[in-house]
VEXZADREN-33233 format. One record per residue: z, y, x of N, C-alpha, C in turn; residue in one letter; chain. Coordinates in pm, 1 decimal. Example, Ala and Ser with C-alpha at 12.3 -4.5 7.8 and 13.67 -1.06 7.14 Angstrom:
REM residues 2
     n.pz     n.py     n.px    ca.pz    ca.py    ca.px     c.pz     c.py     c.px vokol tifi
    780.0   -569.0   1319.0    780.0   -450.0   1230.0    780.0   -330.0   1320.0     A    A
    708.0   -225.0   1285.0    714.0   -106.0   1367.0    787.0      3.0   1290.0     S    A
***
This chain:
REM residues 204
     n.pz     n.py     n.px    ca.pz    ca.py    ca.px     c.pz     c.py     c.px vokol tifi
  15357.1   8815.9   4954.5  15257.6   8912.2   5002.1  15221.4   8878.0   5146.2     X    A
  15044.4   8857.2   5167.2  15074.5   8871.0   5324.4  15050.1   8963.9   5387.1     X    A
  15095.2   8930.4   5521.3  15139.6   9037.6   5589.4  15015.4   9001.2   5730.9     X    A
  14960.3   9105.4   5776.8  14864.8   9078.0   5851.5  14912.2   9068.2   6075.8     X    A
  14897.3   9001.2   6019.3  14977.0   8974.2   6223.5  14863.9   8984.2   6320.2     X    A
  14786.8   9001.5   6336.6  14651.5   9023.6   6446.5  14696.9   9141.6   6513.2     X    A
  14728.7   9084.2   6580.7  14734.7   9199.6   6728.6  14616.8   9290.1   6773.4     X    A
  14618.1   9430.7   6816.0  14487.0   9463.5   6861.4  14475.4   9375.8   6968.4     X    A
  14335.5   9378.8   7010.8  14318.2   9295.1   7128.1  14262.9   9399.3   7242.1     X    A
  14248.8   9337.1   7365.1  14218.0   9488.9   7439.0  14088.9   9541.4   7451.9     X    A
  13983.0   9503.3   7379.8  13881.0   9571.4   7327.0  13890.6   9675.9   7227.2     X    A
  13976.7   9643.3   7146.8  14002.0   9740.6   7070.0  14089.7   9838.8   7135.3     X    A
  14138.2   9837.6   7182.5  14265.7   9946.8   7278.3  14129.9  10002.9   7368.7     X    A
  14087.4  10018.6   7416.4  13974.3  10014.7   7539.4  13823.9  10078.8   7478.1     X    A
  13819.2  10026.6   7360.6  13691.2  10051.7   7325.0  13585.4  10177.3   7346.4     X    A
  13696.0  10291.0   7303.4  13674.4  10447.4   7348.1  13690.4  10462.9   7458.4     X    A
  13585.4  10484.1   7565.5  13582.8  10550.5   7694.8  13693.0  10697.0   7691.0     X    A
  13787.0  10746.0   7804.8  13856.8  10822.7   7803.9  13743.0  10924.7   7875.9     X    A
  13716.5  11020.0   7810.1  13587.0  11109.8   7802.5  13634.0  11217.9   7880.1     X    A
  13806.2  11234.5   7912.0  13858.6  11379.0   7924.3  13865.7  11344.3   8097.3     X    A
  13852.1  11230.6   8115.7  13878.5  11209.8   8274.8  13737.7  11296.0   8342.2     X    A
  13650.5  11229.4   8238.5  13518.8  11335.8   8305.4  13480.0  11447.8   8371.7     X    A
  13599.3  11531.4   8290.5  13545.5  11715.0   8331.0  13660.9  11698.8   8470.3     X    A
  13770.6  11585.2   8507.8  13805.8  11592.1   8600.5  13708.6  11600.5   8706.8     X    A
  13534.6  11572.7   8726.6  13473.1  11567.8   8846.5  13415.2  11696.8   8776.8     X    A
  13322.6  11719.8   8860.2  13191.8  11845.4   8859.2  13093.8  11772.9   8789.3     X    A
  12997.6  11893.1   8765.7  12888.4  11817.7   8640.3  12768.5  11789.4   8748.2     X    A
  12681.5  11741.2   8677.2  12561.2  11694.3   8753.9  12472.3  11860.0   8827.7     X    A
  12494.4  11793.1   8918.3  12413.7  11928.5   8982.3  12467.0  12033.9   9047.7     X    A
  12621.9  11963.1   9019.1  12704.3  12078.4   9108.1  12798.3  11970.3   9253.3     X    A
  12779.4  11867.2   9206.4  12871.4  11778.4   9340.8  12844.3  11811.2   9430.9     X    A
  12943.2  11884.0   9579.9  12936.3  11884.2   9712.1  12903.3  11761.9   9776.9     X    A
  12889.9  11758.2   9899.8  12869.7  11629.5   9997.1  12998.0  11605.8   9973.9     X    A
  13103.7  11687.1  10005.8  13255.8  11675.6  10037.2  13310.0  11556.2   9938.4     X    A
  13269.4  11653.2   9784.5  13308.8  11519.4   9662.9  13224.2  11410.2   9666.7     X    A
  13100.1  11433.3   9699.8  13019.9  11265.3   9691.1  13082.9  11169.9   9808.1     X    A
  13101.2  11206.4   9957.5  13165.3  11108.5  10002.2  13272.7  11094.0  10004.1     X    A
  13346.0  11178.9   9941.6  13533.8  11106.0   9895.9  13525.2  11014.5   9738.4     X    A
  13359.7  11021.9   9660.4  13384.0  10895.9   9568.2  13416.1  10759.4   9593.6     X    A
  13522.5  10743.6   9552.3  13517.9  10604.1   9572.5  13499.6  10507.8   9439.5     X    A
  13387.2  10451.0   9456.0  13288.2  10412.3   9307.5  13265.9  10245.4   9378.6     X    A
  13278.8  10141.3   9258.6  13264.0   9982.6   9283.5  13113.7   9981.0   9265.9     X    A
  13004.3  10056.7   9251.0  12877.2  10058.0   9251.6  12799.4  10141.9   9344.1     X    A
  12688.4  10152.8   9376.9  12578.8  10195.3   9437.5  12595.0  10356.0   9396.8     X    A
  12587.1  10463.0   9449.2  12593.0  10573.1   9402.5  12520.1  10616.0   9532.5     X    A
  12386.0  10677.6   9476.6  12359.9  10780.8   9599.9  12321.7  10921.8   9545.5     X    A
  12313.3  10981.8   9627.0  12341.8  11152.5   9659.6  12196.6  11255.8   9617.1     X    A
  12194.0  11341.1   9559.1  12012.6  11422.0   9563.1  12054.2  11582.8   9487.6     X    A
  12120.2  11633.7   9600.5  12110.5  11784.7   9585.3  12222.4  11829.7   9458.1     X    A
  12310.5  11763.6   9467.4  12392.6  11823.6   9394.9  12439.5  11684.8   9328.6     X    A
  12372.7  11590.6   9264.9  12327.6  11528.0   9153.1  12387.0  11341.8   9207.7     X    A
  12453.0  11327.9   9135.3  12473.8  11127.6   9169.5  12327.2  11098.1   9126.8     X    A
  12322.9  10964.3   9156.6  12200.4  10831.9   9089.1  12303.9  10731.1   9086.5     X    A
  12329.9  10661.8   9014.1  12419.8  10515.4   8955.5  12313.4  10417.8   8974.3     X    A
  12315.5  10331.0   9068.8  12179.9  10258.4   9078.5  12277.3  10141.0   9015.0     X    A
  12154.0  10048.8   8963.7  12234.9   9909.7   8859.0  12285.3   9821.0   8980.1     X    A
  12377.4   9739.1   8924.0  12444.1   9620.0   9013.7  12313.8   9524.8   9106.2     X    A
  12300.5   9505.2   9165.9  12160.1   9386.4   9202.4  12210.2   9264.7   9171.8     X    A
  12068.5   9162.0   9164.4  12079.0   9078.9   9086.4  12093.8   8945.2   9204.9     X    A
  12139.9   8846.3   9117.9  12147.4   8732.9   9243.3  12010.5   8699.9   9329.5     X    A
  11865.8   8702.1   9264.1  11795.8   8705.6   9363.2  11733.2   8835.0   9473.4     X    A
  11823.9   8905.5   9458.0  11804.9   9051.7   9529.1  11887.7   9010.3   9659.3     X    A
  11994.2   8990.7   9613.8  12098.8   8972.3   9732.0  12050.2   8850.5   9843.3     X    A
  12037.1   8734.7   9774.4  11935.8   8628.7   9896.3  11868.0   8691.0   9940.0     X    A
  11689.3   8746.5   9840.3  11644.8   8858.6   9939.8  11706.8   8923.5  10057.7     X    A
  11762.0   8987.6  10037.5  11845.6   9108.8  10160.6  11873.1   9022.8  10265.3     X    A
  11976.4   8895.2  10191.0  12047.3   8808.2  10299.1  11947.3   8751.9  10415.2     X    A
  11829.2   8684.8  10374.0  11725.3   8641.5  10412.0  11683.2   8736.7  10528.7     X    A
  11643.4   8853.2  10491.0  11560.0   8959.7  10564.6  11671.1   8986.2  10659.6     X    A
  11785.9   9024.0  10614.3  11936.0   9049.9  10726.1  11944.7   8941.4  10844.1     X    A
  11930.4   8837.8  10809.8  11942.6   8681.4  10900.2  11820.0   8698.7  10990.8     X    A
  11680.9   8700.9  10931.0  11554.0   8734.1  11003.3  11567.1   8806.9  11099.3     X    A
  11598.3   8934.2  11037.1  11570.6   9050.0  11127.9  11733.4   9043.5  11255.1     X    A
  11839.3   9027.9  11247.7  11966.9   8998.4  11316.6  11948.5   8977.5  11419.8     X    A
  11884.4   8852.1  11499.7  11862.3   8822.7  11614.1  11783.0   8925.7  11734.4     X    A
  11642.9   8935.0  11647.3  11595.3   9032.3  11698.5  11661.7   9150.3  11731.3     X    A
  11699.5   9199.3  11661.0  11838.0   9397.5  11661.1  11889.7   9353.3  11764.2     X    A
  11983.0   9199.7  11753.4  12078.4   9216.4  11912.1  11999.9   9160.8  12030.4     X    A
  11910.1   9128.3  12030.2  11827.7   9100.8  12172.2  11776.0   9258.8  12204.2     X    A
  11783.0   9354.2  12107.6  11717.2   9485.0  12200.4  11902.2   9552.8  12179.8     X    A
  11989.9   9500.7  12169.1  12101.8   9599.0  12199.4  12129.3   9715.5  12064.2     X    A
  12050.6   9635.8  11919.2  12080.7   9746.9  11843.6  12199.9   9740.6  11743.1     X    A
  12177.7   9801.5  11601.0  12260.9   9815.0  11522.3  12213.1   9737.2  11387.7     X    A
  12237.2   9648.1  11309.7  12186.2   9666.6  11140.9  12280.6   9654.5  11034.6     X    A
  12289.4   9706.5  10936.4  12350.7   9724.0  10803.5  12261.1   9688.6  10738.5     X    A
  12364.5   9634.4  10622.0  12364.7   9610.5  10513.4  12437.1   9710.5  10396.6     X    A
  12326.7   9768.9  10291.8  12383.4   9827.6  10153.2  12552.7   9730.4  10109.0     X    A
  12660.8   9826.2  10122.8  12659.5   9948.0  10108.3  12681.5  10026.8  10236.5     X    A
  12590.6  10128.2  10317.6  12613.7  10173.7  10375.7  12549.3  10301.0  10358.0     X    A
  12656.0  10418.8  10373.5  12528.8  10569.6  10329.1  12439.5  10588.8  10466.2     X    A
  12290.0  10661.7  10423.9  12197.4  10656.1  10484.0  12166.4  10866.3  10484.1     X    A
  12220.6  10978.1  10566.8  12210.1  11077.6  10502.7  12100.0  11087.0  10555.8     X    A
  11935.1  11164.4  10475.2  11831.7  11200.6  10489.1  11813.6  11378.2  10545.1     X    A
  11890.2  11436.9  10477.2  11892.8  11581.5  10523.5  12001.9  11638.2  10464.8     X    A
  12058.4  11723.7  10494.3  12209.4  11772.8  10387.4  12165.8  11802.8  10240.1     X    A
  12247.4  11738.5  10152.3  12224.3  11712.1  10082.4  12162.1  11589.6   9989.9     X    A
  12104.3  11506.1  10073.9  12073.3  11398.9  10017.2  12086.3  11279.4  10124.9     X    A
  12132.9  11179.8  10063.1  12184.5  11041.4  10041.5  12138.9  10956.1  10022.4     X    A
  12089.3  10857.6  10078.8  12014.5  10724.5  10082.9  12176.3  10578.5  10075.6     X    A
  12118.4  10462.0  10006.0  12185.8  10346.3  10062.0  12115.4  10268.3  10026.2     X    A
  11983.2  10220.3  10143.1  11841.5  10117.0  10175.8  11922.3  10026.2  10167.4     X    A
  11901.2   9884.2  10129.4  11945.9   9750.4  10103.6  11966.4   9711.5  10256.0     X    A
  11851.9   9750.2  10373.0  11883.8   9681.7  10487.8  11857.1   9818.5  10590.9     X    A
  11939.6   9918.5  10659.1  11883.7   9939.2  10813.5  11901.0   9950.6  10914.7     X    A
  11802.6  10006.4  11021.4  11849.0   9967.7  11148.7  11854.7  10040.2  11229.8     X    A
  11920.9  10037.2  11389.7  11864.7  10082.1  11493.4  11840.0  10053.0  11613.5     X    A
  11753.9  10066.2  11691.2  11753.9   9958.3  11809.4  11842.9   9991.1  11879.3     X    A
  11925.1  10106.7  11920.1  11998.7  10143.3  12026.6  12132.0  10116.7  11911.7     X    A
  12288.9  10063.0  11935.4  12325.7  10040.0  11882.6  12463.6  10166.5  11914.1     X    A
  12437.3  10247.2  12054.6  12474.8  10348.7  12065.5  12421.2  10509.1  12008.3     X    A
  12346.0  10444.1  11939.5  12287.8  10575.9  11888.1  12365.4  10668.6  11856.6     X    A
  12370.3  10854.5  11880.7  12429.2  10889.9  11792.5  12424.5  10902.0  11696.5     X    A
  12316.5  10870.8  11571.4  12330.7  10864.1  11474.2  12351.6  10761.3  11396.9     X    A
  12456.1  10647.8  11438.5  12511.6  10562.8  11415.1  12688.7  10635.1  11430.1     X    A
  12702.6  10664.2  11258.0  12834.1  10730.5  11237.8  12914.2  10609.1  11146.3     X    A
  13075.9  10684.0  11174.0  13164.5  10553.1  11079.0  13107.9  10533.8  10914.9     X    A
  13145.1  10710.2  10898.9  13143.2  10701.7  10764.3  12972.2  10699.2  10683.7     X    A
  12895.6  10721.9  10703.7  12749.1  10711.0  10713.0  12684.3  10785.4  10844.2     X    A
  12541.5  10692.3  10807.4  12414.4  10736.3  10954.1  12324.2  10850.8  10899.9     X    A
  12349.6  10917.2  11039.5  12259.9  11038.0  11022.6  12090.4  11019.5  11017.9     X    A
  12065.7  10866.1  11075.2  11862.4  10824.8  11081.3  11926.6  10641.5  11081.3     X    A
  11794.3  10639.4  11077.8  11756.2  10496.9  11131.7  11623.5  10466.5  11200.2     X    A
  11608.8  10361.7  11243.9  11471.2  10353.8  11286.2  11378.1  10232.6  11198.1     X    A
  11426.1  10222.8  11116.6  11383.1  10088.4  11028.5  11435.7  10078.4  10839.4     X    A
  11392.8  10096.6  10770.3  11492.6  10085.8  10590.2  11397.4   9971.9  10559.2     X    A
  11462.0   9924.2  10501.7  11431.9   9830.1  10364.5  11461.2   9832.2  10226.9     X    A
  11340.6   9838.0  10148.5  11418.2   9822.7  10001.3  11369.7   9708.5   9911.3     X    A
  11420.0   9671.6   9862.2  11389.7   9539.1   9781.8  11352.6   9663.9   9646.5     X    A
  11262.4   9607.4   9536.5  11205.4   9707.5   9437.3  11291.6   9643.6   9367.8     X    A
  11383.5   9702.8   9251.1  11452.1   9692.7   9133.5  11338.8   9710.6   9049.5     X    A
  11360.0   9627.4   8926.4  11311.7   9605.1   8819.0  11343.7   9741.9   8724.2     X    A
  11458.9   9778.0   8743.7  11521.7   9890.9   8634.0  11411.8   9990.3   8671.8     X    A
  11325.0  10039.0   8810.9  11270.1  10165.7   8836.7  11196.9  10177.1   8946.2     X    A
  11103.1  10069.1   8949.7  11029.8  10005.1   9049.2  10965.9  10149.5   9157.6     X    A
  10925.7  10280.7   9083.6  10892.1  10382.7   9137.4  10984.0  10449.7   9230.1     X    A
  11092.6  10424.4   9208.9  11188.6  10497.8   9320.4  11216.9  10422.0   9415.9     X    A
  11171.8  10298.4   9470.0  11138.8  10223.2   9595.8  11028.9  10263.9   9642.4     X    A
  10897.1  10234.2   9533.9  10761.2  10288.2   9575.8  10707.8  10407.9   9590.2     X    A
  10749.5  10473.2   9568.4  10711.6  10597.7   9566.9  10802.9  10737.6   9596.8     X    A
  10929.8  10741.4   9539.2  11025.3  10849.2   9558.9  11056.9  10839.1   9716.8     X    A
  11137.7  10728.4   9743.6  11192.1  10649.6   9862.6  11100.1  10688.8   9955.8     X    A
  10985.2  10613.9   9968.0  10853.8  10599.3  10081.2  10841.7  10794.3  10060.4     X    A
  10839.4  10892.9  10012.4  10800.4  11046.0  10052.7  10976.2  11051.5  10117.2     X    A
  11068.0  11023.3  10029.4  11174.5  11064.5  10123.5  11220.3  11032.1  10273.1     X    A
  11191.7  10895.6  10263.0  11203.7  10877.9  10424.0  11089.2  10909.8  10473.4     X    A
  11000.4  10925.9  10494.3  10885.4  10984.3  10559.5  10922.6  11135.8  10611.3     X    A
  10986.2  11199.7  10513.4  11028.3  11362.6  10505.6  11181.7  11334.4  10631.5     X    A
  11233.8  11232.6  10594.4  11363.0  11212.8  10688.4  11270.0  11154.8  10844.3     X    A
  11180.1  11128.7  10847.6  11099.0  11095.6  11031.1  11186.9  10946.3  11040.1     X    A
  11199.7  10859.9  10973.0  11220.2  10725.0  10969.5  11089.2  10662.0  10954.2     X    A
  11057.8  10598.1  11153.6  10987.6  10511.2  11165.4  10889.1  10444.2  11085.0     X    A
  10990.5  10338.9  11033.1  10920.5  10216.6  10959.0  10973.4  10192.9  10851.6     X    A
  10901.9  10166.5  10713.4  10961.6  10105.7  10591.7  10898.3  10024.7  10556.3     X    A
  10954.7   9931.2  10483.2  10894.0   9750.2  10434.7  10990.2   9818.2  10331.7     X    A
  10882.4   9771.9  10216.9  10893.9   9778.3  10062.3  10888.4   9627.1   9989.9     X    A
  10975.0   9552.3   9996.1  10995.2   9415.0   9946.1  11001.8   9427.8   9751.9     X    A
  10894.1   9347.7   9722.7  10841.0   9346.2   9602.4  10846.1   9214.0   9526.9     X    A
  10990.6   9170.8   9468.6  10956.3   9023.0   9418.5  10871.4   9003.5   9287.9     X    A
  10801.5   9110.6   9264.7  10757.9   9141.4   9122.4  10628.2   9043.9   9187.5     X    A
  10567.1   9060.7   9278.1  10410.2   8994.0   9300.6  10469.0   8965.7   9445.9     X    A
  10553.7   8936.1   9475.1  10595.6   8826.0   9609.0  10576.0   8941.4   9726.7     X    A
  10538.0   9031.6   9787.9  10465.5   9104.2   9845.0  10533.8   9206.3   9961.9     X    A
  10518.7   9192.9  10063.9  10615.4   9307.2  10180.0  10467.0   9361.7  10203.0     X    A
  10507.5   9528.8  10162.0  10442.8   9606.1  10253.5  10509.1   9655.0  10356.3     X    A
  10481.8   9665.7  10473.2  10515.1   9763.4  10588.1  10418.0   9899.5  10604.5     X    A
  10544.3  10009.4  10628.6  10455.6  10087.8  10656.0  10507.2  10151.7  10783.1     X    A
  10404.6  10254.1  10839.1  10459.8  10290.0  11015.3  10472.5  10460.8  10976.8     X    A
  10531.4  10545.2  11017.2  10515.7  10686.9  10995.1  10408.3  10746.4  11103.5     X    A
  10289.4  10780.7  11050.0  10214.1  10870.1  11099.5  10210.3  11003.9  11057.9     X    A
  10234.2  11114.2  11161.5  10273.0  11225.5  11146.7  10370.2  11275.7  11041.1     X    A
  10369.0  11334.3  10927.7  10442.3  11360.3  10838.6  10498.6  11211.1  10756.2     X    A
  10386.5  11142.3  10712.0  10381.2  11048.0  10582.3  10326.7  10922.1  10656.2     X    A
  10379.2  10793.4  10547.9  10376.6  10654.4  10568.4  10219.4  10618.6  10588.8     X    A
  10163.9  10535.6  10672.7  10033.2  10448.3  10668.1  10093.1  10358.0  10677.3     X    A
   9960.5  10232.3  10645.8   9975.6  10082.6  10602.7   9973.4  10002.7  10772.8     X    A
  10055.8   9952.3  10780.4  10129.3   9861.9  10905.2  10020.2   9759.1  10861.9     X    A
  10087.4   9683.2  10774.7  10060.6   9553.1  10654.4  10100.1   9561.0  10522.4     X    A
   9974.8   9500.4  10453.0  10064.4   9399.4  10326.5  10017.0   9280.9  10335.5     X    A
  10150.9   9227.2  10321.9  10198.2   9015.6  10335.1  10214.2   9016.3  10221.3     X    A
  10172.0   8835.0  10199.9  10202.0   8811.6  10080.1  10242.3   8654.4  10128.9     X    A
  10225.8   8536.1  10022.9  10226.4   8412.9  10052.0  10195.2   8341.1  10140.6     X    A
  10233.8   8260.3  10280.2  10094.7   8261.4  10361.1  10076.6   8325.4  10475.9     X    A
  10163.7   8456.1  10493.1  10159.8   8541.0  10597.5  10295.8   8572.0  10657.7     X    A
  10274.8   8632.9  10781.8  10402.9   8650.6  10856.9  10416.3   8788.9  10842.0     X    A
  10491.8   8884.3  10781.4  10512.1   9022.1  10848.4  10562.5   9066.5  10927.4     X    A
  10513.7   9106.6  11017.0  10525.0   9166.2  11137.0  10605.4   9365.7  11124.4     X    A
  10608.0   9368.8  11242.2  10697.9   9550.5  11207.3  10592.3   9598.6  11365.4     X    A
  10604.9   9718.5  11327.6  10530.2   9822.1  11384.7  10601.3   9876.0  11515.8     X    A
  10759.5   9871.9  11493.3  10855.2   9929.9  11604.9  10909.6   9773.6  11678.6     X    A
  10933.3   9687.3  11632.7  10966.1   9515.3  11691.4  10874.1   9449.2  11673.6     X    A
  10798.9   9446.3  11760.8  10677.1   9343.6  11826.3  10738.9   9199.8  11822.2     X    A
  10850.2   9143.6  11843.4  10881.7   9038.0  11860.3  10916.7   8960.0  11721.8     X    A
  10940.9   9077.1  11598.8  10940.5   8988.8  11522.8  10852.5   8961.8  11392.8     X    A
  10859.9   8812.0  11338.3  10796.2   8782.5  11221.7  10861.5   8705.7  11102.5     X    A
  10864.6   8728.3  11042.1  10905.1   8708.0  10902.9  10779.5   8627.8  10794.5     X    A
  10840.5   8505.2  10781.8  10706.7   8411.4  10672.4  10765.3   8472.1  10567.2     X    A
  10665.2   8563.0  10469.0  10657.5   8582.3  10347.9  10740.7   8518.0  10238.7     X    A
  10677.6   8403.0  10214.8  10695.2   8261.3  10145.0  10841.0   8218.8  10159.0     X    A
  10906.1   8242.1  10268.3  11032.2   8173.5  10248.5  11138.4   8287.0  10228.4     X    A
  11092.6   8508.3  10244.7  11138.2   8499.5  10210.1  11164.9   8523.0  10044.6     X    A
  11075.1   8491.0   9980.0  11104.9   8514.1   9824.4  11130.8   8352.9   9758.6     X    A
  11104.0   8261.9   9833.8  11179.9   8070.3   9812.4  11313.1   8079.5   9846.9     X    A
  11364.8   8167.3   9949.7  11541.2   8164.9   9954.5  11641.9   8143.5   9806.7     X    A
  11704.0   8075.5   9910.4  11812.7   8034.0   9738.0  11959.6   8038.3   9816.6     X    A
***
C-alpha cells in the first residue's frame, strides 16, 4: 500500500491569512493619529481622517525617478542651508491627515517644522504619478497640499514624460511650468535651480 509522504509545504501552512489578528487594530475610520504613528508597517501607509491608504510598493523606475530628482535638487537645499527627504518620511497636512510625497523640502533646515518623527509643512513636495491611481497625485494631492499652504508642487508624470510645477496662489495651485523633453524645469521658490526633463525620465 502506498503511503503518501509530501510534507505540507509552507504555502499550504500560510495560505489562510490569520483574519483574527485584524480586530486586534480599529476599523477603518476609527484610527487615532496616536495608532497611525505607532504603525509600524514595511509599506507606504498614509493617514485621512480616521482611515489608512496602503499605497503599492514603487516600481524600479519610480525609485531612479526620485533618486534622480533627490541628487538634482540636493545641492541646491544645502547651498541655501536647507532640509530634503526622501519617502518614507510622514508629511502631516492638518490633524488628522498624513502625507508621505516621494521627495520634500525645506530651505531653512532649522525649521520648526522640521520634526523627528514627521514634518509639520514643507516648502516644496514631489510626487512621481503611480500607475495604480494616477488621480491621487493629480488631483487629490495638488487640493490637499494647496489646503496645507505648501508653496510648490512638481507632479512628475512618467506616463507622457512630463513635470508640471505648480506655485500656490492664494488658496490653490497655478501653473509655474509644464516640461517635457527638451526642457529644463525650473521651481518657483529656487531660482537657482534646473532640472533637464529628458534625463530625468532616461535615468537608469
Amino acid at each position: 500500500m502506498a503511503v503518501n509522504t509530501t510534507m505540507p509545504t509552507m504555502l499550504d501552512q500560510w495560505a489562510e491569512p490569520t483574519w483574527e489578528v485584524a480586530w486586534l487594530f480599529p476599523a477603518q475610520g476609527a484610527w487615532s493619529e496616536q495608532e497611525y504613528l505607532a504603525l509600524d508597517a514595511s509599506r507606504l501607509v498614509e493617514f485621512s481622517h480616521g482611515r489608512l491608504e496602503v499605497l503599492p510598493m514603487p516600481t524600479d523606475r519610480h525609485q531612479m525617478i526620485v533618486a534622480f530628482l533627490f541628487t538634482a535638487f540636493l545641492s541646491v537645499v544645502q547651498q541655501l542651508g536647507g532640509a530634503i527627504r526622501f519617502a518614507p518620511l510622514r508629511l502631516r497636512l492638518w490633524p488628522g491627515k498624513f502625507r508621505e510625497p516621494d521627495i520634500m523640502l525645506l530651505r531653512r533646515a532649522d525649521d520648526p517644522r522640521r520634526q523627528e518623527r514627521y514634518w509639520t509643512g514643507a516648502d516644496l513636495v514631489i510626487e512621481v504619478v503611480s500607475e495604480d491611481d494616477p488621480e491621487r497625485d493629480l488631483s487629490t494631492k495638488r487640493r490637499e497640499y494647496a489646503q496645507a499652504g505648501i508653496p510648490e508642487y512638481w507632479i512628475v508624470d512618467p506616463r507622457n514624460e512630463t513635470i508640471a510645477v505648480l506655485r500656490l496662489a492664494d488658496a490653490s495651485y497655478a501653473l509655474h511650468g509644464q516640461f517635457s523633453a527638451g526642457d529644463s524645469a525650473t521651481s518657483a521658490i529656487l531660482p537657482a535651480l534646473r532640472v533637464a526633463v529628458g534625463a530625468v525620465f532616461a535615468a537608469q
